[in-house]
N, C-alpha and C positions, 0 to 999 in steps of 0.2 A: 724750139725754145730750150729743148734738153732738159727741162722736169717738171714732163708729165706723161701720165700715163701712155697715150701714144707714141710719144718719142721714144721712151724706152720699150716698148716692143718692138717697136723697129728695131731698134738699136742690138734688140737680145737676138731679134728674126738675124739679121745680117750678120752676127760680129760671128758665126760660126763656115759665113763663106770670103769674107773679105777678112783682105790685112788691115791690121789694126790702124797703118798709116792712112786706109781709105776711111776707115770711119773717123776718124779726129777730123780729119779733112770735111765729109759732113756732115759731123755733130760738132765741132769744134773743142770737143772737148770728151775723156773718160768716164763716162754714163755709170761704169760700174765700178767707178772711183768712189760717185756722189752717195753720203751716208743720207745724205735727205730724201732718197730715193728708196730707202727701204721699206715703206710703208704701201707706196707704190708698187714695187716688184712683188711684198706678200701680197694685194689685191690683185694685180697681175694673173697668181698661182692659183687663188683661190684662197690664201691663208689669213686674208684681210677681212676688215670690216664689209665692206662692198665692194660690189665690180665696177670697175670702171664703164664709165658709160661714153666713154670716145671710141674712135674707130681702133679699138684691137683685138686681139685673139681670144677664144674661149681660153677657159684656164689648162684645158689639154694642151691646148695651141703653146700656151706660152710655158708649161712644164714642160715641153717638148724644145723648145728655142732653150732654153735656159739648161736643160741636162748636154742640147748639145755645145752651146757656150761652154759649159763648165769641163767637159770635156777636152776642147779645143786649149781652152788655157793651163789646164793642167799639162797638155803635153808642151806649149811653146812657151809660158811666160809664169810668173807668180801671180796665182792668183787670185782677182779684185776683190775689193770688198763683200759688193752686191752679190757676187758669186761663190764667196766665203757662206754668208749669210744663207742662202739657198742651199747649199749644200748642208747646213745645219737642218735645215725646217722638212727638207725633201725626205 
């Protein structure tokens, strides 16, 4: 569906070993384009109201997916929102 919680751990889990062409391909779309999604990514980390209760990571798990995302885009592309955002709160 691309916004909800489990989609976007996936999406933060992978966007650090695949090209970005393969994930539009299947997500169809820029997961850390979406600002609707920031409320979600803080639950994700831990910095939310609740934990999400679908299948994804402890909040290590996904401060871990997302330090290395943010990493990845700082050296190839400008970047995202979602990972703007994280980089604030981390």
């Amino acid at each position: 569906c691309g916004n909800c919680p489990k989609c976007l751990f996936i999406y933060v889990a992978l966007y650090p070993f695949l090209e970005k062409k393969q994930l539009l391909k299947i997500f169809g779309k820029d997961l850390f384009e979406n600002k609707k999604l920031l409320g979600t990514m803080k639950a994700l980390i831990g910095e939310g109201k609740f934990k999400p209760f679908e299948c994804v990571g402890t909040y290590k798990e996904s401060r871990t997916a997302f330090n290395l995302s943010l990493k990845k885009a700082k050296r190839i592309e400008k970047i995202p929102y979602l990972l703007k955002k994280f980089n604030e709160v981390s």
